[in-house]
DRENTI-793971 format. One record per atom (N, C-alpha, C, CB): x negated, y, z negated; atom name; residue number from 1; residue in three letters. Coordinates in steps of 0.1 Angstrom, whole numbers, plus 5000, padded with zeros to 4 digits. Last residue first. Glycine has a CB too. Layout:
<sites>
+------+-------+------+------+-----+------+
| east | north |   up | atom | seq | type |
+------+-------+------+------+-----+------+
|    X |     Y |    Z |   CA | NUM |  ALA |
...
+------+-------+------+------+-----+------+
</sites>
This chain:
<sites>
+------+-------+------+------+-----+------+
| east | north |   up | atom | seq | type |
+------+-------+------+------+-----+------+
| 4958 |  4947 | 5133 |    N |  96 |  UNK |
| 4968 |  4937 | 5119 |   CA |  96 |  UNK |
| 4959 |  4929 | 5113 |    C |  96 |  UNK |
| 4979 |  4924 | 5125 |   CB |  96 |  UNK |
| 4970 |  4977 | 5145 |    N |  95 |  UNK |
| 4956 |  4968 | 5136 |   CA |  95 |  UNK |
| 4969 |  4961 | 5131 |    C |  95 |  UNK |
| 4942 |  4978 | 5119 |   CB |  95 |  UNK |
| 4997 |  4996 | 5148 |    N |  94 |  UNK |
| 4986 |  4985 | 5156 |   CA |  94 |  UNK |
| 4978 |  4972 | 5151 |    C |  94 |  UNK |
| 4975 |  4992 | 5161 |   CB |  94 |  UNK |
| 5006 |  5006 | 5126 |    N |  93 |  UNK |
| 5015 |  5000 | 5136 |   CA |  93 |  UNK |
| 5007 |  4993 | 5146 |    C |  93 |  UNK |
| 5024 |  5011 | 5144 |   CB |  93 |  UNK |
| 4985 |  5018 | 5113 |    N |  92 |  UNK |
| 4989 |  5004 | 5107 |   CA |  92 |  UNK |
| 5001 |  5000 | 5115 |    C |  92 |  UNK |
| 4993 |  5003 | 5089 |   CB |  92 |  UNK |
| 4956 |  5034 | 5120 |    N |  91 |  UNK |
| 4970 |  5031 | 5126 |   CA |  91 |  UNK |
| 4975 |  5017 | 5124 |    C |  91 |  UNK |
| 4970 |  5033 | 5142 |   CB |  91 |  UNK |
| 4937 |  5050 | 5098 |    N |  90 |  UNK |
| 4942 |  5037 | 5102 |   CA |  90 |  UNK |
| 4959 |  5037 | 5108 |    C |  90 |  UNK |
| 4939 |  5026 | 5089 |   CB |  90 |  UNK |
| 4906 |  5074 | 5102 |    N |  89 |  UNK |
| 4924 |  5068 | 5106 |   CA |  89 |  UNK |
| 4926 |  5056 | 5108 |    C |  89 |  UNK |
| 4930 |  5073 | 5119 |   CB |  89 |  UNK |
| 4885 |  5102 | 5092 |    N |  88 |  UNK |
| 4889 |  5087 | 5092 |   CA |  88 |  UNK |
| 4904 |  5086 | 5097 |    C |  88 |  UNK |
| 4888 |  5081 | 5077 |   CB |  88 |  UNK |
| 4884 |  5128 | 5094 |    N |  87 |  UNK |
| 4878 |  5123 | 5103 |   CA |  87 |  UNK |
| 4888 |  5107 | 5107 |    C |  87 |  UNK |
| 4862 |  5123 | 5098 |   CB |  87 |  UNK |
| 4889 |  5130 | 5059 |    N |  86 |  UNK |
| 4888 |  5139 | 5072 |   CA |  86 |  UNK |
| 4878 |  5129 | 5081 |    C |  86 |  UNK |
| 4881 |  5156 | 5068 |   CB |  86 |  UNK |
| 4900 |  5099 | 5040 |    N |  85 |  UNK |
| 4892 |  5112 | 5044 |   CA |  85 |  UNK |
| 4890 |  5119 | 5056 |    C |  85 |  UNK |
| 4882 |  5110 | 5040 |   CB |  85 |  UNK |
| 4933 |  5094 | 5035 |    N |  84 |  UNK |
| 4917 |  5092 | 5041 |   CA |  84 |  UNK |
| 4910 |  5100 | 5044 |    C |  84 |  UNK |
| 4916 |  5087 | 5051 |   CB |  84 |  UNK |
| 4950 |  5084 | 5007 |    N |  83 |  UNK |
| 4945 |  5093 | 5009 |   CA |  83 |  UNK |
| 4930 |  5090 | 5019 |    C |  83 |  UNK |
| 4945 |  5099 | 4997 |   CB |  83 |  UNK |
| 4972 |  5058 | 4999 |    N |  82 |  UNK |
| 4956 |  5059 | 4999 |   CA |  82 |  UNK |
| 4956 |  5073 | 5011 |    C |  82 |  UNK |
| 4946 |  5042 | 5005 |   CB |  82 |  UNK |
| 4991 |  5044 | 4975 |    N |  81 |  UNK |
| 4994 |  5056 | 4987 |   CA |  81 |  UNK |
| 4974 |  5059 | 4983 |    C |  81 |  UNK |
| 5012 |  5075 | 4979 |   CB |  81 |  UNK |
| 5003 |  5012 | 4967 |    N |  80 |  UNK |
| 4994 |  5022 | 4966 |   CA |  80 |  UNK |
| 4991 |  5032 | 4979 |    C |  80 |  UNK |
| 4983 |  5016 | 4962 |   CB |  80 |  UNK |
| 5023 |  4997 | 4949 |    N |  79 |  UNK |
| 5024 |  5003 | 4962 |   CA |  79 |  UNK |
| 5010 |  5011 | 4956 |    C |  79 |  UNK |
| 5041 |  5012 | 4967 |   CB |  79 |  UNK |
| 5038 |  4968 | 4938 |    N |  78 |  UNK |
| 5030 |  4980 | 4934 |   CA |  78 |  UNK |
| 5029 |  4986 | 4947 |    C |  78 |  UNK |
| 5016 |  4978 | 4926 |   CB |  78 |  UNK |
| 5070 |  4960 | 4927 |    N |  77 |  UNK |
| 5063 |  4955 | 4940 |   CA |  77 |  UNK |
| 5053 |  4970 | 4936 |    C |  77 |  UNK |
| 5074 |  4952 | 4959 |   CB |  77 |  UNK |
| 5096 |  4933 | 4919 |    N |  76 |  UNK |
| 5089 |  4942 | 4917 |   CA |  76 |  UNK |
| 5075 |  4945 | 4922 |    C |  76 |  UNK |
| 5089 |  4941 | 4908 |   CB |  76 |  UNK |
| 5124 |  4927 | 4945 |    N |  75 |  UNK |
| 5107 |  4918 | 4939 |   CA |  75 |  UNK |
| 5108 |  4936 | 4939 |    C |  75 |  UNK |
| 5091 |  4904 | 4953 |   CB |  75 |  UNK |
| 5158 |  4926 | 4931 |    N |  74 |  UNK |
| 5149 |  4928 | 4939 |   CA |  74 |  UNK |
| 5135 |  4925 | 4936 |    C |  74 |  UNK |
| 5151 |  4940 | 4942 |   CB |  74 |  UNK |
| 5179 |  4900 | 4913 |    N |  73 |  UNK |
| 5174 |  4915 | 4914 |   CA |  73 |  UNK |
| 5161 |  4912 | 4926 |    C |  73 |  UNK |
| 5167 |  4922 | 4895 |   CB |  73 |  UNK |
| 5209 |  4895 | 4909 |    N |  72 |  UNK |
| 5192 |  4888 | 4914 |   CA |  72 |  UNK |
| 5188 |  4902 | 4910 |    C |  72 |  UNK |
| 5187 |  4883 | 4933 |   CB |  72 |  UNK |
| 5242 |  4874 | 4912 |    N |  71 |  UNK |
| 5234 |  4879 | 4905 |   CA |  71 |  UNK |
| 5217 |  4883 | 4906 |    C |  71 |  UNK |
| 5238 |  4871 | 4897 |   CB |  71 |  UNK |
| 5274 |  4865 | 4925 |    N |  70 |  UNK |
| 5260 |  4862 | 4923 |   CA |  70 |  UNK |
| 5253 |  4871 | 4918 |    C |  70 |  UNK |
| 5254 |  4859 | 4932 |   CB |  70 |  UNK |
| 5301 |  4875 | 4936 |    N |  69 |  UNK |
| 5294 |  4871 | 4918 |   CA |  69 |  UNK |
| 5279 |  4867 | 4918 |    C |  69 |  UNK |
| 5303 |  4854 | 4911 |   CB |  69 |  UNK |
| 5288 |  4895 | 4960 |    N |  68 |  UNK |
| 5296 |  4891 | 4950 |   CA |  68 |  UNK |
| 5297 |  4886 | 4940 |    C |  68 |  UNK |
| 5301 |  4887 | 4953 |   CB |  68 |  UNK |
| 5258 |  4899 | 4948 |    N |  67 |  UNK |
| 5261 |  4900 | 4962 |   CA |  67 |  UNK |
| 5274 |  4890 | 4960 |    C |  67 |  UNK |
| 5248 |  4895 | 4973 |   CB |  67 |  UNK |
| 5239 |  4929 | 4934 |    N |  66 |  UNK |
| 5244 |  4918 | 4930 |   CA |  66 |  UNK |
| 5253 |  4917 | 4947 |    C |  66 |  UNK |
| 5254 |  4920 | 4915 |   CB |  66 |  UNK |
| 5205 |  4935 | 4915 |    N |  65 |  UNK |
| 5218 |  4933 | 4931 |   CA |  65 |  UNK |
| 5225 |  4929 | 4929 |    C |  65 |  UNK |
| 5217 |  4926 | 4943 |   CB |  65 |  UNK |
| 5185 |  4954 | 4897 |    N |  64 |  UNK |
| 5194 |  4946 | 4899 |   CA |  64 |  UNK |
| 5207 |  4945 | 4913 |    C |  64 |  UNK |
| 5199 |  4948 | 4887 |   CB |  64 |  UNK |
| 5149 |  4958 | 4909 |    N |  63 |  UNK |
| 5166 |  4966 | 4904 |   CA |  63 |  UNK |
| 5174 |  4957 | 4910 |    C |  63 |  UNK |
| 5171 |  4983 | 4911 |   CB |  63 |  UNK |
| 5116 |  4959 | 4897 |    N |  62 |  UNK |
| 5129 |  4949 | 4898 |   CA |  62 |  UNK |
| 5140 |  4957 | 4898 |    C |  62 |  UNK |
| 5132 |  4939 | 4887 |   CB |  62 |  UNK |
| 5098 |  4992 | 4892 |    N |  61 |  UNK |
| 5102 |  4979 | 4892 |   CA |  61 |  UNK |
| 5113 |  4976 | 4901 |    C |  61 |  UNK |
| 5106 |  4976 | 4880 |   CB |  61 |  UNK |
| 5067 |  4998 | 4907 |    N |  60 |  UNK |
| 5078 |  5000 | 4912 |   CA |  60 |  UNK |
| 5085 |  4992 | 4906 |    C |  60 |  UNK |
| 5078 |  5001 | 4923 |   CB |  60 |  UNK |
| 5037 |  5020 | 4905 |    N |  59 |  UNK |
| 5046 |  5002 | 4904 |   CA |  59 |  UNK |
| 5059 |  5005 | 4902 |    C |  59 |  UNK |
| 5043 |  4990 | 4889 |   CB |  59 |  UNK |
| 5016 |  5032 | 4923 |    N |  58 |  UNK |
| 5026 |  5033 | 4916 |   CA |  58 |  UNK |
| 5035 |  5017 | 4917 |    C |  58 |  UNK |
| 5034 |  5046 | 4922 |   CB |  58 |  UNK |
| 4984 |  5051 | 4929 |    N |  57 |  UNK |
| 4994 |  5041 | 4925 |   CA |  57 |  UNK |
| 5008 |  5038 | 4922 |    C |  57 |  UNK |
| 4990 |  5039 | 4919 |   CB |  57 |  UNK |
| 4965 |  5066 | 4947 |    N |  56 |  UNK |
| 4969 |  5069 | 4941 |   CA |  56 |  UNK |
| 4985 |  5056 | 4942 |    C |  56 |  UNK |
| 4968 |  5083 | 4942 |   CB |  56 |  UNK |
| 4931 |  5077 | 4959 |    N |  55 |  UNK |
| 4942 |  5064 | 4958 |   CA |  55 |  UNK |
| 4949 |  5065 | 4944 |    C |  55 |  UNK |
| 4935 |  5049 | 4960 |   CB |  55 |  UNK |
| 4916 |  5098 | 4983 |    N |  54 |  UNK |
| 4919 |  5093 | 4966 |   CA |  54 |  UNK |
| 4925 |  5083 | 4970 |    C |  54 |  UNK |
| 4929 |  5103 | 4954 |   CB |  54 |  UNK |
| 4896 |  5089 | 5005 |    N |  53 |  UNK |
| 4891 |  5104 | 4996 |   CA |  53 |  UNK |
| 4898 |  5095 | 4981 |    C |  53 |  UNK |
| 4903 |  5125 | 5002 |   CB |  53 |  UNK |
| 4874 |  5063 | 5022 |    N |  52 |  UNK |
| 4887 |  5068 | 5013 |   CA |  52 |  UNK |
| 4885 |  5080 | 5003 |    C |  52 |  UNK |
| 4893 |  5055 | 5003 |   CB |  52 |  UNK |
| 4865 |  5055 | 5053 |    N |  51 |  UNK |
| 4864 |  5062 | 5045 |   CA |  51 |  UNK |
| 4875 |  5070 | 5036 |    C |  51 |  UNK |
| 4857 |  5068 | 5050 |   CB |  51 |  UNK |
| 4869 |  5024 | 5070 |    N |  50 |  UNK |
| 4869 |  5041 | 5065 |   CA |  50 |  UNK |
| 4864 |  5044 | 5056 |    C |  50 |  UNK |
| 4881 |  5047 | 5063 |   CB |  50 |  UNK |
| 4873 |  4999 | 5074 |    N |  49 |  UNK |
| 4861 |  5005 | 5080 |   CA |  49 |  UNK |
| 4860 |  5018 | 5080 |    C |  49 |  UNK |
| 4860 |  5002 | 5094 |   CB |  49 |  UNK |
| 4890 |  4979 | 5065 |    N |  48 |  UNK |
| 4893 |  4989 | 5076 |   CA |  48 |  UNK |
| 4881 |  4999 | 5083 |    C |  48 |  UNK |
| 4905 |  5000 | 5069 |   CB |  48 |  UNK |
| 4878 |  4963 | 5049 |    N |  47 |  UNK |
| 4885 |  4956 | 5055 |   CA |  47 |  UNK |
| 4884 |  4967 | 5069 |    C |  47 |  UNK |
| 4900 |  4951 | 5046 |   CB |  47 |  UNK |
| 4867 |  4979 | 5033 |    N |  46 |  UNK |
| 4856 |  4971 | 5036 |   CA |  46 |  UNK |
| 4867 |  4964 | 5052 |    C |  46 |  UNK |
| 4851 |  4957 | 5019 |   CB |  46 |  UNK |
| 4882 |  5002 | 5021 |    N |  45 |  UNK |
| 4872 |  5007 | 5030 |   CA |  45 |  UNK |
| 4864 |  4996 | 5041 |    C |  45 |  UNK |
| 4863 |  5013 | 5021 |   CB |  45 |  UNK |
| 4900 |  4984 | 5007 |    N |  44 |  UNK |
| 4909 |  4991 | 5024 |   CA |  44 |  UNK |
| 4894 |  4997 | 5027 |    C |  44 |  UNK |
| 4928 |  5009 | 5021 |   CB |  44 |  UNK |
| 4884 |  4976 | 4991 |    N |  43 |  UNK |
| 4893 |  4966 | 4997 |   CA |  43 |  UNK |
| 4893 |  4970 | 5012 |    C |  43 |  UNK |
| 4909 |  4967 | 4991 |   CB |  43 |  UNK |
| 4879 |  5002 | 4973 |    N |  42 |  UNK |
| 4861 |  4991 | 4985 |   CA |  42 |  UNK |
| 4877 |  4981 | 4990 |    C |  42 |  UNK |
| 4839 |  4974 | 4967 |   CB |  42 |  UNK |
| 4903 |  5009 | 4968 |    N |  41 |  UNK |
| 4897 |  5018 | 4977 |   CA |  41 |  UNK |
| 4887 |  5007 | 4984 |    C |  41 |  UNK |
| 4889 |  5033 | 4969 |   CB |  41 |  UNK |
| 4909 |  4989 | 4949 |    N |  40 |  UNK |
| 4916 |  4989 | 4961 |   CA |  40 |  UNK |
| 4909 |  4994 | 4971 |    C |  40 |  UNK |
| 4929 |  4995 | 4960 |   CB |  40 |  UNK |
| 4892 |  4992 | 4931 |    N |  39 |  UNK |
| 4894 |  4976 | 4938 |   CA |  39 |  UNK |
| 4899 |  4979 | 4952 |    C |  39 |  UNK |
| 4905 |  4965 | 4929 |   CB |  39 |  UNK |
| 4904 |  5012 | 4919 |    N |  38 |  UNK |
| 4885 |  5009 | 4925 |   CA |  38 |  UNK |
| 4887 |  5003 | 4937 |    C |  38 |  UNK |
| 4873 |  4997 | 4914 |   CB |  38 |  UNK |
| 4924 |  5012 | 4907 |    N |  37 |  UNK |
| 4925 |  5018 | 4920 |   CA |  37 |  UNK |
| 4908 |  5014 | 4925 |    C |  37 |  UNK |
| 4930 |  5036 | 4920 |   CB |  37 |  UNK |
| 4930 |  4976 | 4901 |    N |  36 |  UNK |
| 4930 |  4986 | 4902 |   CA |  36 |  UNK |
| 4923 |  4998 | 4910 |    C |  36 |  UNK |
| 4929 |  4986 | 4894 |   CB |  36 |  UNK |
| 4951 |  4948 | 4902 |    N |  35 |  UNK |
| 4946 |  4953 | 4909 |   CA |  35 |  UNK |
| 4946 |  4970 | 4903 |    C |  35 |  UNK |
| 4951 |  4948 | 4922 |   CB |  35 |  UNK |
| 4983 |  4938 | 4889 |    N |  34 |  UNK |
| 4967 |  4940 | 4882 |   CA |  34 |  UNK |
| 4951 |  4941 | 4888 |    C |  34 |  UNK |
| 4965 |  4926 | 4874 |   CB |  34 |  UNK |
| 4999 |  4927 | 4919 |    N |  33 |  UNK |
| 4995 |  4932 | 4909 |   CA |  33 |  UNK |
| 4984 |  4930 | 4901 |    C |  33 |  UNK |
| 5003 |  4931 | 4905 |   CB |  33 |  UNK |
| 4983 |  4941 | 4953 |    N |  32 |  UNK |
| 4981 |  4929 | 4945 |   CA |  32 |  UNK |
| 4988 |  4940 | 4929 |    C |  32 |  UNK |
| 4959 |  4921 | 4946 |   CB |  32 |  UNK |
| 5000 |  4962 | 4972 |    N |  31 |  UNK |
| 4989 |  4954 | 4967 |   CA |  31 |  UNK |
| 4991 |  4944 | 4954 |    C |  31 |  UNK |
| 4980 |  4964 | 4963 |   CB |  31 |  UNK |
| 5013 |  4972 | 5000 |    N |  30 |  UNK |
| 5015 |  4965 | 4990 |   CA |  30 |  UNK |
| 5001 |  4959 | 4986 |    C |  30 |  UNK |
| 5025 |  4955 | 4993 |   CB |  30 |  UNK |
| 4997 |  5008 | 5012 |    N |  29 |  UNK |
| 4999 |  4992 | 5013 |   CA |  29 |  UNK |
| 5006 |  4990 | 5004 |    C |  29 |  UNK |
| 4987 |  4983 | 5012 |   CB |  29 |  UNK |
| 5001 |  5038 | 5031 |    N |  28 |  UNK |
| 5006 |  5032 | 5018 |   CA |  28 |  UNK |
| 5009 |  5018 | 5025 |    C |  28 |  UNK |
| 5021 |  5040 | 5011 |   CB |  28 |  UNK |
| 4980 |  5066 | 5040 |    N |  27 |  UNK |
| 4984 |  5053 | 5045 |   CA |  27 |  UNK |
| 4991 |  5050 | 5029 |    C |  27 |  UNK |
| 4968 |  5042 | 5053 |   CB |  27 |  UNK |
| 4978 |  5100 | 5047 |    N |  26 |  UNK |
| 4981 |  5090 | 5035 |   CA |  26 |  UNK |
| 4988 |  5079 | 5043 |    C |  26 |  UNK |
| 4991 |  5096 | 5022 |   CB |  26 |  UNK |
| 4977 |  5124 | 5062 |    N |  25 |  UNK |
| 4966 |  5113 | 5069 |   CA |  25 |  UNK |
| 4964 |  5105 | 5054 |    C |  25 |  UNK |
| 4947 |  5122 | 5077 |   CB |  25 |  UNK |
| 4997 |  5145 | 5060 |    N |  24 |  UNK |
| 4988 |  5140 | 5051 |   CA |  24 |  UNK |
| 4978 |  5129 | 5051 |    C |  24 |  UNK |
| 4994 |  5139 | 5043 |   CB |  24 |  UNK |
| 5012 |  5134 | 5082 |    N |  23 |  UNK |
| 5010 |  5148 | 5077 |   CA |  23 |  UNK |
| 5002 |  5149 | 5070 |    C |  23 |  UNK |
| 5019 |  5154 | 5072 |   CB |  23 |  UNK |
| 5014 |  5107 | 5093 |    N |  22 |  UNK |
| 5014 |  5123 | 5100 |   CA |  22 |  UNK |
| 5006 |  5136 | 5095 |    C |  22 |  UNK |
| 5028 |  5127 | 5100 |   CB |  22 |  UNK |
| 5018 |  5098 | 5066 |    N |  21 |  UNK |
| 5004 |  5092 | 5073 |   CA |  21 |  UNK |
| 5000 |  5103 | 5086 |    C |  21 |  UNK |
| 5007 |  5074 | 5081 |   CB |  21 |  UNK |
| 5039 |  5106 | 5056 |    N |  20 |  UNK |
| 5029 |  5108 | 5052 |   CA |  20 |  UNK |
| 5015 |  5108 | 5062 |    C |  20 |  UNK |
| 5029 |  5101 | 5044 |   CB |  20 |  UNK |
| 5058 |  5097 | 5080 |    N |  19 |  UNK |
| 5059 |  5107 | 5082 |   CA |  19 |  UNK |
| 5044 |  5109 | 5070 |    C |  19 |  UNK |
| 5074 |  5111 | 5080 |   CB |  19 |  UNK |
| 5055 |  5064 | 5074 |    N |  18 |  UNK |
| 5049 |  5076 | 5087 |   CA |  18 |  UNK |
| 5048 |  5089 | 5083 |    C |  18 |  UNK |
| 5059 |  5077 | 5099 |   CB |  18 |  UNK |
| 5066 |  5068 | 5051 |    N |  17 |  UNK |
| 5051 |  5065 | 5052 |   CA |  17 |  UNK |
| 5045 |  5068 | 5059 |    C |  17 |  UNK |
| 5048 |  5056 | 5052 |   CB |  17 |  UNK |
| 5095 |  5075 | 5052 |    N |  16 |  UNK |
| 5082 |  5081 | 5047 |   CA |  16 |  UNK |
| 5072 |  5077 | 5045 |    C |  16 |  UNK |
| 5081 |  5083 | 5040 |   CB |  16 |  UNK |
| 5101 |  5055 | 5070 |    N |  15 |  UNK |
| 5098 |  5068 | 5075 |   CA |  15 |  UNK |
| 5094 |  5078 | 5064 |    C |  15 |  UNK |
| 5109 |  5072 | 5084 |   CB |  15 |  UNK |
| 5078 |  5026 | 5065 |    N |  14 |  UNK |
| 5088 |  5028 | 5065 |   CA |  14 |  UNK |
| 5088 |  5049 | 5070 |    C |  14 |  UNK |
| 5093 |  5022 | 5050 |   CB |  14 |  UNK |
| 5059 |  5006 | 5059 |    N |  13 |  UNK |
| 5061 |  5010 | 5070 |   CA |  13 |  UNK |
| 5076 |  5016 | 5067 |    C |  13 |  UNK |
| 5059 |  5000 | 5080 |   CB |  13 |  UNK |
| 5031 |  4995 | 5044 |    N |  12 |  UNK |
| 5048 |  4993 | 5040 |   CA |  12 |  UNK |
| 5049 |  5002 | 5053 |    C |  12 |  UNK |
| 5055 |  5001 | 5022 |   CB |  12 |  UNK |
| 5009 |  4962 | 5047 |    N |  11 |  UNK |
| 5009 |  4977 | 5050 |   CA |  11 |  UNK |
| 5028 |  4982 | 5046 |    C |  11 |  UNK |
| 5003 |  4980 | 5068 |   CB |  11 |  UNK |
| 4997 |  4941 | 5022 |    N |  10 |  UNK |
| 5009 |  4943 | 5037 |   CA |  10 |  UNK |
| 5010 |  4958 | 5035 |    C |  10 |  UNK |
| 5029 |  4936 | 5035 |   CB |  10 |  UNK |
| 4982 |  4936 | 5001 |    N |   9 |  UNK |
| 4991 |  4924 | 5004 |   CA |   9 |  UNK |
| 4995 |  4925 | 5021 |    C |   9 |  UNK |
| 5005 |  4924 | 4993 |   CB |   9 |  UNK |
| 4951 |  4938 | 4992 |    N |   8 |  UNK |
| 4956 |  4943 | 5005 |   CA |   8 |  UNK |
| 4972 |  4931 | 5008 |    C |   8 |  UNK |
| 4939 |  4941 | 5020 |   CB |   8 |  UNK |
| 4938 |  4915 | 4979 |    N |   7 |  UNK |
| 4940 |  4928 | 4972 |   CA |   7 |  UNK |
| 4952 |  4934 | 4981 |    C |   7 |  UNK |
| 4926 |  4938 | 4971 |   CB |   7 |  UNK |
| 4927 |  4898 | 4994 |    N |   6 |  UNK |
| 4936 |  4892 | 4988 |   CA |   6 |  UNK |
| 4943 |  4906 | 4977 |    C |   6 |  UNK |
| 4928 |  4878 | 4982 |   CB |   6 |  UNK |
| 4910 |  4907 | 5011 |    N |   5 |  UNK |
| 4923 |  4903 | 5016 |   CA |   5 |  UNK |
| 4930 |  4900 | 5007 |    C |   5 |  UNK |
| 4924 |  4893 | 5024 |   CB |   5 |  UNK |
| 4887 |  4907 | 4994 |    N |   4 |  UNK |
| 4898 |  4922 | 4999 |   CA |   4 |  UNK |
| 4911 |  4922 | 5004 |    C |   4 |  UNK |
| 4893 |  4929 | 5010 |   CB |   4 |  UNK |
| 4886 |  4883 | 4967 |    N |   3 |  UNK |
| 4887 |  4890 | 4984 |   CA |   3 |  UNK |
| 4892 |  4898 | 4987 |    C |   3 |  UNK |
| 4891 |  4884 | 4994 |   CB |   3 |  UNK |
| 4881 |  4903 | 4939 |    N |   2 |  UNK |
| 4883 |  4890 | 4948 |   CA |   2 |  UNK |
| 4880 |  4891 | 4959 |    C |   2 |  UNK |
| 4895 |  4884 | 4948 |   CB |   2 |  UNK |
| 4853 |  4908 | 4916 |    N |   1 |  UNK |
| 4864 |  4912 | 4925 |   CA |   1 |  UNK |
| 4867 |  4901 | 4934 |    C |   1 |  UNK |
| 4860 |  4925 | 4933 |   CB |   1 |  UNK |
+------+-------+------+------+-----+------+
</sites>
C-alpha cells in the first residue's frame, strides 16, 4: 500500500455532503484512482484517527462541456462516501 496521503486526494464539500455528514455521520473524499475500499478505510483511519463502519464507492465519469466552439470534458473523479462509526467524527471544514 502507498502512503495514506496519497490515497486521500481532498475532502468534497458540497451540500450534500454536509447534509450526509449531519445526518448520517458519512464523510465523502476524492480518492486515488485504482485504490480499493480496504485501502481507503486503514488511509482515512490512520490519517484521521477514527474508526470506519463501511465505505462505499463510486466513479464518476468525464461529461462533455462545451464553452462556445471549444470542446473538453470534465475530470473523471472517484469519490468515496465513508460511513463513521458511532462515537467517531471528522469535521472536514476544520482539520486539514
Amino acid at each position: 500500500m502507498s502512503n495514506a496521503r496519497d490515497i486521500i486526494v481532498r475532502p468534497l464539500v458540497t451540500e450534500k455532503s454536509i447534509k450526509s455528514q449531519e445526518a448520517a455521520n458519512t464523510v465523502v473524499f476524492e480518492v486515488k484512482k485504482g485504490t480499493n475500499k480496504i485501502q481507503i478505510k486503514k488511509a482515512v483511519e490512520e490519517i484521521f484517527k477514527v474508526k470506519v463502519e463501511s465505505v462505499n464507492v463510486v466513479n464518476q465519469n468525464a461529461k462533455a462541456k462545451r464553452m462556445g466552439r471549444y470542446e473538453g470534458k470534465t475530470n473523471a473523479v472517484k469519490k468515496a462516501y465513508i460511513k463513521l462509526a458511532e462515537g467517531s467524527k471528522i469535521d472536514i471544514l476544520t482539520d486539514k
